[in-house]
N, C-alpha and C positions, 0 to 999 in steps of 0.2 A: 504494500500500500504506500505511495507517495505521500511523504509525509512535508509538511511544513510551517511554519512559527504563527501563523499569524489566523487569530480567533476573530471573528466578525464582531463580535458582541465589542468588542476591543473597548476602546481607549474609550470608551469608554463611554460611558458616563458622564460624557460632558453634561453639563444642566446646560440647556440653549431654553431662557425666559421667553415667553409669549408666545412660544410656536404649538399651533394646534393644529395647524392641517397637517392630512397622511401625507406621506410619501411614497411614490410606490419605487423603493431600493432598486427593485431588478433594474427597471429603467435607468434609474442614476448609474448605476455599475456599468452599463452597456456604455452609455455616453459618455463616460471619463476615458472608457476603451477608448473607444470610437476616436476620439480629443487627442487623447494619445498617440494613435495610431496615424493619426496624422503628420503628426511632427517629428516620428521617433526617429525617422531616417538622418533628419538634420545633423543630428549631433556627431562633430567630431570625435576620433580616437585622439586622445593624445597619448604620450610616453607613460608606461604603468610605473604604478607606485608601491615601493616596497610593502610587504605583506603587513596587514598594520594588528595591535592586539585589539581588536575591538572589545569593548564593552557588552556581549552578547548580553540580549533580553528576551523571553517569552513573552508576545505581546498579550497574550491573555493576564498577564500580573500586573499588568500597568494598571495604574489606577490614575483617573482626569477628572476635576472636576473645578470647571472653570469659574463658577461662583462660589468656592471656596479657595479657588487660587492655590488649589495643590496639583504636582501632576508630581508621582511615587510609584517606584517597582516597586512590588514586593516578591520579593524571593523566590519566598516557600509558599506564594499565592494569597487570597484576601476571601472572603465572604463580609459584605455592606449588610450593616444593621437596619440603620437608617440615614439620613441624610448628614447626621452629627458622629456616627459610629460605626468604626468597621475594626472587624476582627481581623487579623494577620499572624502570620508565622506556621511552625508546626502545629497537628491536632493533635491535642492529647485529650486524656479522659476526663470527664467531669465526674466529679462527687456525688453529683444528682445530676437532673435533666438542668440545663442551662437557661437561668432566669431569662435570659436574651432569645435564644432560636428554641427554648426545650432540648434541643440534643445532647445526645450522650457524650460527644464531644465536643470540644469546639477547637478554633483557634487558640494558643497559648497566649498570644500580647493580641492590645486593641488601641486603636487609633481614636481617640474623643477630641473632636473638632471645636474649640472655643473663642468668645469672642475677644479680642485683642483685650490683651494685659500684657503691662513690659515687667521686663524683668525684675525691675527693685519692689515694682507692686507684689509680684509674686512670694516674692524672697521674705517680704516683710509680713504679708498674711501667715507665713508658718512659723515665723520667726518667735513666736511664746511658745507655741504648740511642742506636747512631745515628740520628738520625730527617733527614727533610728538613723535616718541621713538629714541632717538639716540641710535647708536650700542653696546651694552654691551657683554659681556663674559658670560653665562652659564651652569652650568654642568645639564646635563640629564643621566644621569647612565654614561656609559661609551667615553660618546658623548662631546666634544667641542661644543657648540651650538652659534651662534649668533644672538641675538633677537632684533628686530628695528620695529618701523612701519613708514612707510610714506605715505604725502597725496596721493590722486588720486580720482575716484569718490567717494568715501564713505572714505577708509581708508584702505591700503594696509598692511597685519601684515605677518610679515615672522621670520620664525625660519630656520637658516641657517646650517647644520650638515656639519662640517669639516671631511673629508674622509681619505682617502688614496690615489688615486686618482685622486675622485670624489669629489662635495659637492653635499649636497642633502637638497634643498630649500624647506621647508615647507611654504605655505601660504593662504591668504584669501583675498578679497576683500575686508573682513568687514563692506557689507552691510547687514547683514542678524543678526548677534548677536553681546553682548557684546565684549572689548578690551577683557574683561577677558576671556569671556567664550569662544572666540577663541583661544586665548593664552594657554588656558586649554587643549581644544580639543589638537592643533598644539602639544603640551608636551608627550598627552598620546599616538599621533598615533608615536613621534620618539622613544617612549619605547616600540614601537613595531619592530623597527626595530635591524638589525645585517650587521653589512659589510663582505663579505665574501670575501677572494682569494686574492690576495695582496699582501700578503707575505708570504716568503720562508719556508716552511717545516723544522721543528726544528731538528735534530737529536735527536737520543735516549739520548744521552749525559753518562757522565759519573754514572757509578755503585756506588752505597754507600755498604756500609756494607750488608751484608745478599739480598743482591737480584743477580738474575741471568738475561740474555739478555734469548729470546728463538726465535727463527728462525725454520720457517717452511717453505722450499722451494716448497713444492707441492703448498701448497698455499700459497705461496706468501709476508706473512706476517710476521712482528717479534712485538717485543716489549718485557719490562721489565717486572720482576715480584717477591715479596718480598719470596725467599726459606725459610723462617722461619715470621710466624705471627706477624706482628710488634706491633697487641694488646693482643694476648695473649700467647708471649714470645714462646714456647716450640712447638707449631706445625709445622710442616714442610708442605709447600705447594708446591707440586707435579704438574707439567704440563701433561695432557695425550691428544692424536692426536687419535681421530678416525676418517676415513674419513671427511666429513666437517669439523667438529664439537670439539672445543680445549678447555678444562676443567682444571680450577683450582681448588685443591682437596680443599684450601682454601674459596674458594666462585665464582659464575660466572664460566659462559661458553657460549662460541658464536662458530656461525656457519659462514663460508665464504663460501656465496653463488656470481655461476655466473649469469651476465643477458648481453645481447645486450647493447653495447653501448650507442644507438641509442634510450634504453626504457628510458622513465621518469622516474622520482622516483615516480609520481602519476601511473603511470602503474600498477609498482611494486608493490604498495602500498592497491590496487586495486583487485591484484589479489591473492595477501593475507587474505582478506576479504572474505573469501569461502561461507560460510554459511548466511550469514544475516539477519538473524532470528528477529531482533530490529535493535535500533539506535545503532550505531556503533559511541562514537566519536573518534575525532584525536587533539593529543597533540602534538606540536611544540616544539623540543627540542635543544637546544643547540647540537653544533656539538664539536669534540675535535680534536688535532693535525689535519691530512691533513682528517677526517672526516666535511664535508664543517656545516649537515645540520642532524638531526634526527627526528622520527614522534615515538610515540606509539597511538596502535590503542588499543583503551579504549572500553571494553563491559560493555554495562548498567547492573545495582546493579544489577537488580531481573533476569539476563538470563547470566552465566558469558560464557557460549557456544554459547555465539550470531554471533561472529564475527571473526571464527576463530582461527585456531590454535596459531596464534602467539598474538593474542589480549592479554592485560594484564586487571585482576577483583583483585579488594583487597582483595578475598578469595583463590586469586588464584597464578600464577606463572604472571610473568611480563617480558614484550619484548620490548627494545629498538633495532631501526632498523636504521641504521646510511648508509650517501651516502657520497660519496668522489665526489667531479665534476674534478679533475684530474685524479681519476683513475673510468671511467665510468661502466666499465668492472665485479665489483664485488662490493657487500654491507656487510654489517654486519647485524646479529641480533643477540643482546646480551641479554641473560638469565639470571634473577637471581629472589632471593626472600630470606625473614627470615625477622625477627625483628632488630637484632643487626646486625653493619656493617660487612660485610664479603670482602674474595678478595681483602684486603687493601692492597695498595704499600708502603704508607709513613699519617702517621699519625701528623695533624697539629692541632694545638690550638682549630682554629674554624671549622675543617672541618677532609676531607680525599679526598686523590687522589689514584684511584683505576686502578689495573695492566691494563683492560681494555684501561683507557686512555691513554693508551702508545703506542697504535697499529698503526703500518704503514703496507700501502700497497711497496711492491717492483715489 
């Protein structure tokens, strides 16, 4: 049986407010085809890129949910309580049937979504209380965390994520393993997570030396991009517009593709996946300016034609595929490959930030 990563039910979970009319899927699915199939031929090969470790995900454990401004792998998988509550981790056995679902099992840790409190307010509401951890301050990548445990039956362990918003309460019972090995777990499921939406879309901002704005009214889009190679001085990089499809002579080039509002990005995602020849994985990528959210779809070593015109193989060309959840209407898929960095906007110490990053929808 062909097997492959990616569940329909997917990501999710988005909440999309006011929407009541049906939609009838099959149709949307056909048409993103259709969309696609039009354009696929355009895209160049360029130089492949060394085999990379991706961050492999089962997109069925993602969890989205755009009015709460979470988007979170879970691992070892999730079951939603309700719109405040989801279970996560391994199952193990309940003591009774489980006040939450009745079942004889459930998830070990739960997820309780609350509403914004910063951290000193936290720290200082437990601050008289008996605790067996009192509330300390710690960082998790990019995260304000609050970590405490207090009694209860066994030992209550929570890691508190300060939002935007939201907070988003990691916890456990603590009848089941160690302080540690909970505390552990709790750490590695909030480096799975990303907040999303929140805040305002930044402007293109002001031009430095040698780059130009470039604005594309058919489709919609503009962003920056450096007219002369910021790493090797003397080339001059060229924008060109064919249909979809917008090319820097520099490196990179993406296509602005439409879809129904109304489709997921597992739809999408989905119906990109043509051929399915093998496992197909899916990578989870960080998203840029009003880009919320990206996947690349990875074909295994020994088949790189498994999955897919737009799949990315390390012998091969690579596709990142980017969704906006303010602008529902249109996606990206961005092309590129080579060994050295190409398509560079601004060249920085420990890195690069690339013309691509700049793209807005209008």
């Amino acid at each position: 049986m062909k097997k492959y990563l990616i569940v329909s039910l997917l990501l999710l979970i988005i909440v999309v407010s006011g929407c009541s009319n049906k939609v009838n899927h099959e149709n949307q699915m056909i048409d993103d085809v259709n969309t696609v199939d039009l354009i696929k031929n355009e895209l160049a090969t360029e130089d492949p890129l060394p085999q990379e470790d991706l961050n492999m995900v089962s997109i069925e454990n993602i969890y989205i949910d755009e009015n709460k401004q979470i988007s979170i792998n879970f691992i070892d998988g999730y079951k939603k309580y309700n719109d405040n509550r989801i279970g996560f981790g391994p199952l193990v056995n309940n003591d009774g049937p489980s006040p939450i679902s009745g079942a004889a099992q459930s998830h070990q840790f739960q997820l309780d979504i609350k509403n914004y409190k910063s951290a000193v307010a936290i720290i200082d509401e437990y601050r008289d209380r008996a605790m067996v951890i009192k509330p300390n301050l710690v960082k998790i990548g990019e995260f304000e965390v609050v970590k405490y445990a207090q009694g209860g039956l066994c030992e209550e362990r929570i890691m508190e994520v300060v939002g935007r918003k939201y907070n988003y309460q990691f916890s456990t019972s603590g009848c089941h393993d160690s302080q540690n090995n909970d505390f552990n777990y709790l750490s590695k499921a909030i480096s799975q997570m990303k907040i999303i939406g929140g805040e305002p879309v930044q402007s293109l901002g002001n031009l430095k030396a040698d780059q130009a704005y470039y604005v594309s009214e058919k489709l919609g889009i503009k962003f920056i991009y450096a007219t002369i190679d910021p790493l090797y001085g003397v080339q001059k990089c060229l924008i060109s517009e064919i249909g979809n499809k917008i090319t820097n002579s520099c490196g990179y080039s993406l296509l602005v593709l439409n879809k129904n509002s109304n489709v997921s990005p597992a739809t999408v995602i989905d119906s990109l996946i043509q051929d399915k020849q093998g496992d197909c994985g899916i990578a989870l990528l960080d998203g840029f300016n009003n880009f919320d959210i990206g996947f690349r779809i990875k074909a295994p070593a020994d088949n790189p034609d498994a999955c897919g015109r737009y799949s990315s193989h390390y012998m091969g060309e690579q596709h990142n595929i980017y969704f906006s959840f303010n602008n529902r209407d249109r996606y990206l898929i961005i092309n590129y490959g080579g060994h050295e960095p190409k398509g560079v906007l601004e060249a920085y110490p420990n890195g690069f930030k690339f013309w691509y990053e700049t793209v807005e929808i209008f």
